[in-house]
C-alpha positions as CSV (number, residue, x, y, z in Angstrom):
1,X,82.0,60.8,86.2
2,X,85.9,60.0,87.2
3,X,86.2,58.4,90.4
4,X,89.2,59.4,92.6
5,X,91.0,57.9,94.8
6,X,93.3,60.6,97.1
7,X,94.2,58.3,99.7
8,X,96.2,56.5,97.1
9,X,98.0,59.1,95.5
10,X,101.6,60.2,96.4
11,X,103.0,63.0,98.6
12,X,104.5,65.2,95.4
13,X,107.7,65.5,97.5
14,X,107.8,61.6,97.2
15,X,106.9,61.4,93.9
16,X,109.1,60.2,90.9
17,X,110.7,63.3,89.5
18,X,108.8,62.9,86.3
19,X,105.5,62.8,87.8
20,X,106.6,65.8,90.6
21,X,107.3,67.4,87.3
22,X,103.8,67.3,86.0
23,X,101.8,68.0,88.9
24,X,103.8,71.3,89.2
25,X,103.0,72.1,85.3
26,X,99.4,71.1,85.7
27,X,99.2,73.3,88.9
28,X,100.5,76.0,87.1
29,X,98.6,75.8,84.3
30,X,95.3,76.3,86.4
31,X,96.5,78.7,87.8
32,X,97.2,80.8,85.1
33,X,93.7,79.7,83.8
34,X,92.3,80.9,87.2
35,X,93.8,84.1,86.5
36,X,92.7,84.5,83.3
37,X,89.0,83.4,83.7
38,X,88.9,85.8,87.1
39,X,90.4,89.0,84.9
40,X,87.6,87.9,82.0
41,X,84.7,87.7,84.4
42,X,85.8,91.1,86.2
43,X,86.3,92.7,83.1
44,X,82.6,91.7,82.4
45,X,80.9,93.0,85.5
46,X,82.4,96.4,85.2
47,X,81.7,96.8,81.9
48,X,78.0,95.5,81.7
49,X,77.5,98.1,85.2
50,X,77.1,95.1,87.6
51,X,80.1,97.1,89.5
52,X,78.2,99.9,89.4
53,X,75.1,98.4,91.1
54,X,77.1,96.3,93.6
55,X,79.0,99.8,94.8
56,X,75.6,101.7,95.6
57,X,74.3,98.1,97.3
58,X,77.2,98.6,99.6
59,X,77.0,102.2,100.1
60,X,73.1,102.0,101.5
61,X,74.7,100.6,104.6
62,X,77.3,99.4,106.9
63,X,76.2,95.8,106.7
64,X,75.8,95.4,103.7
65,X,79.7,94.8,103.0
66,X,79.6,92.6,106.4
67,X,76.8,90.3,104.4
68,X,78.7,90.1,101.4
69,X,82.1,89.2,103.5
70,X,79.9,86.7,105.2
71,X,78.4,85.1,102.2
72,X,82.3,85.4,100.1
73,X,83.6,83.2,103.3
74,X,80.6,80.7,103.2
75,X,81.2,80.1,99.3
76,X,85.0,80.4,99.9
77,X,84.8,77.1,102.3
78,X,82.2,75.4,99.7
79,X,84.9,75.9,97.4
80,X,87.5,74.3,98.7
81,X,86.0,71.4,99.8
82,X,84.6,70.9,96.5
83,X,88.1,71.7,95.0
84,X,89.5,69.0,97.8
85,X,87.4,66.5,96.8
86,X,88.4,62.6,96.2
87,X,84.9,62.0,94.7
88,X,85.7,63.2,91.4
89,X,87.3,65.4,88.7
90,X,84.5,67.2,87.8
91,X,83.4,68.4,91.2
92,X,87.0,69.5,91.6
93,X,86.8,72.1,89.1
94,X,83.3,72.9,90.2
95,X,85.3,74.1,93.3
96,X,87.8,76.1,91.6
97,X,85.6,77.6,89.6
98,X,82.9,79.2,92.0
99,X,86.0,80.4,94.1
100,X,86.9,82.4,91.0
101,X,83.4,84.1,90.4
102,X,83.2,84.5,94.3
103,X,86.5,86.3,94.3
104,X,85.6,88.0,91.1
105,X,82.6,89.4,93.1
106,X,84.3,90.5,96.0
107,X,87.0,92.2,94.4
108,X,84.6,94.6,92.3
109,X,84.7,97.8,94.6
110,X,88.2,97.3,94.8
111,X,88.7,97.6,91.2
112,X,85.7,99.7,90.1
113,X,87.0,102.4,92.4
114,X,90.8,102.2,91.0
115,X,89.7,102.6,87.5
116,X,88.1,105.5,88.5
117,X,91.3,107.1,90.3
118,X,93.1,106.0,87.3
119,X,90.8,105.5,84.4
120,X,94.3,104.4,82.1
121,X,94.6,101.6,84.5
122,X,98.1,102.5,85.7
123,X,97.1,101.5,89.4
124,X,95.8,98.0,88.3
125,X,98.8,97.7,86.4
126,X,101.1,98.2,88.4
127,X,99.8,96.7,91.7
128,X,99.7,93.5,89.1
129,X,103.2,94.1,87.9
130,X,104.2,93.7,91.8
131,X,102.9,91.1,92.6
132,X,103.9,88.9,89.7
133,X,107.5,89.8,91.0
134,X,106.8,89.1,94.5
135,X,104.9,85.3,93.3
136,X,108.1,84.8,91.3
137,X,110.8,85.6,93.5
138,X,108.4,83.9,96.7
139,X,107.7,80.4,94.0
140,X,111.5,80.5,93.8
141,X,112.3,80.9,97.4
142,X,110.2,77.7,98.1
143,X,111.5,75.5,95.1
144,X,115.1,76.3,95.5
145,X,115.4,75.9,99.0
146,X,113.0,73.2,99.6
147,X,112.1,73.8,103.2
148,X,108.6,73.0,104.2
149,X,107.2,76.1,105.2
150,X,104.6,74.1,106.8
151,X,105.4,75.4,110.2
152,X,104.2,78.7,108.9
153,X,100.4,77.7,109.1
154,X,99.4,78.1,112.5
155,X,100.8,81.7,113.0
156,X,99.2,82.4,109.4
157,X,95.7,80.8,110.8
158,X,96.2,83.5,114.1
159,X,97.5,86.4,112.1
160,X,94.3,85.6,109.9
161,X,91.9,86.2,112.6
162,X,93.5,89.2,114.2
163,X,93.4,90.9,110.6
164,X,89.6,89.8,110.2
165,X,88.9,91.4,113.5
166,X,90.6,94.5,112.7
167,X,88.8,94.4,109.0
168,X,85.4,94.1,110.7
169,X,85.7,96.6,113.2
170,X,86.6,99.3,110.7
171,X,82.9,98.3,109.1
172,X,81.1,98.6,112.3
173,X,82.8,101.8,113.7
174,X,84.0,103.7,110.1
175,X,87.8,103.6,110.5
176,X,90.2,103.9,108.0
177,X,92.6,100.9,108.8
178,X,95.5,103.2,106.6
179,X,98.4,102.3,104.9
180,X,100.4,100.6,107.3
181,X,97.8,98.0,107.9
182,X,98.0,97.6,104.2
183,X,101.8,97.2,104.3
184,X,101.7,94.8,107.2
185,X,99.1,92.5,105.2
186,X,101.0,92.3,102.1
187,X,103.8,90.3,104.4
188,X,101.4,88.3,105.2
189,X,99.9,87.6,102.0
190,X,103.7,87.3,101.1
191,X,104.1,84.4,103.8
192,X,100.6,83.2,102.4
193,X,102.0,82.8,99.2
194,X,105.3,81.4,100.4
195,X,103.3,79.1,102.8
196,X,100.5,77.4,100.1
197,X,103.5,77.6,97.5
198,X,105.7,75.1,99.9
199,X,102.7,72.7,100.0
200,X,102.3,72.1,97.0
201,X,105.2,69.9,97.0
202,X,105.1,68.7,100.7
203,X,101.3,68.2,101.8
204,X,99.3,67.8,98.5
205,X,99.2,64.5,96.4
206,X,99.7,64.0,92.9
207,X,96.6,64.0,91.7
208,X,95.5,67.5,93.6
209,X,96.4,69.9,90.9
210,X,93.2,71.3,90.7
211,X,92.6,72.3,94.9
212,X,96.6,73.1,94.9
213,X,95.8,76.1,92.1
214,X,93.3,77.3,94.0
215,X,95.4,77.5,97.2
216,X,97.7,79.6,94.7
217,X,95.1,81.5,93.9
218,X,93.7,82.8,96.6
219,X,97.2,83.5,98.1
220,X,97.7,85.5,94.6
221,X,94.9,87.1,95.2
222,X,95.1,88.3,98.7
223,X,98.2,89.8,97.7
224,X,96.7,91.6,94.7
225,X,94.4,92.5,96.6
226,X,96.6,94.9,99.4
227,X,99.4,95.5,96.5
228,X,96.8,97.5,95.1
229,X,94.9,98.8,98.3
230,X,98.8,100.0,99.4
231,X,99.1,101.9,95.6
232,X,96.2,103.6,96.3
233,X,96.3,104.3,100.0
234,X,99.7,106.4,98.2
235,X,97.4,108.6,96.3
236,X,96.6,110.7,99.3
237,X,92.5,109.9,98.2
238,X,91.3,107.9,101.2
């Protein structure tokens, strides 16, 4: 097992250009791994009817979906810490890849029901198509500028909570939160993206490739996640 050592690494920012250079590829690459693996695994559980099962397992009840948000948020923070680790490599990707299958699980119903709206897989499509144009234009925004949007995190971390309490108390009362709560969270998985992008280069160290894709990730992700939610909030079918 490879021993690591983050306390010895380099701030990217600092780093020699060439070595800046690399971490940035490497994260990248994972990424695009991450993505890849996560479209493979969901493509898997809808097909083999896992989706299926999982969407009557929520129906039953209310708390059901506040179980599986609960258990998503307990893996979620295993994750990352493995992903975090200085201990070693291997544990690292451990992290990165049960945040993958966890997100892959939670993002079933979501994409089980969007098929069915669009069984050519328009919705999916374009939602995707969106936010690979926001991610670029966002990954440029930080790199080109290179401001540390660092400041960002604490009204992220409160903007966070107040959209978990809204997301919960639609579950316990059986509101529809609607499509301007959709628009108002795809700016703030916009500044999420912008945000985890930006440190990258100015709070992760050189050798943290594999916890700084999975930041990317689940920024991606959330983004995704209410691109596609606002697409289908447009169909006039919730």
């Amino acid at each position: 097992m490879s021993q690591l050592d983050m306390s010895t690494g380099q701030i990217v920012a600092n780093a020699a250009e060439s070595e800046r250079a690399n971490f940035i590829k490497r994260t990248y690459v994972h990424l695009a791994g991450a993505i890849a693996a996560f479209a493979v695994i969901e493509t898997l559980l809808i097909k083999s009817g896992v989706a299926l099962s999982f969407m009557g397992m929520l129906s039953g009840s209310k708390w059901s979906w506040l179980i599986v948000l609960g258990a998503f948020m307990l893996v979620s923070t295993v994750a990352n810490n493995w992903a975090h680790s200085g201990i070693s490599r291997e544990k690292q990707y451990m992290g990165l890849g049960l945040f993958v299958i966890a997100e892959a699980i939670i993002f079933m119903p979501l994409i089980y029901m969007a098929l069915v709206r669009a069984p050519d897989g328009h919705l999916l499509q374009n939602a995707a198509i969106v936010t690979a144009a926001l991610v670029a234009g966002l990954t440029f925004t930080a790199f080109s500028t290179k401001i540390n949007f660092s400041f960002m995190g604490r009204f992220l971390m409160i903007g966070g909570f107040v959209a978990m309490g809204l997301i919960l108390a639609s579950i316990m009362f059986g509101f529809s939160l609607g499509l301007w709560f959709s628009g108002g969270m795809i700016l703030f998985a916009a500044a999420s993206v912008l945000y985890s992008t930006s440190n990258i280069i100015h709070e992760y160290h050189t050798e943290q490739h594999v916890a700084a894709s999975l930041s990317l990730f689940s920024s991606v992700g959330l983004l995704f996640w209410y691109i596609l939610q606002f697409f289908m909030s447009m169909g006039g079918d919730d």
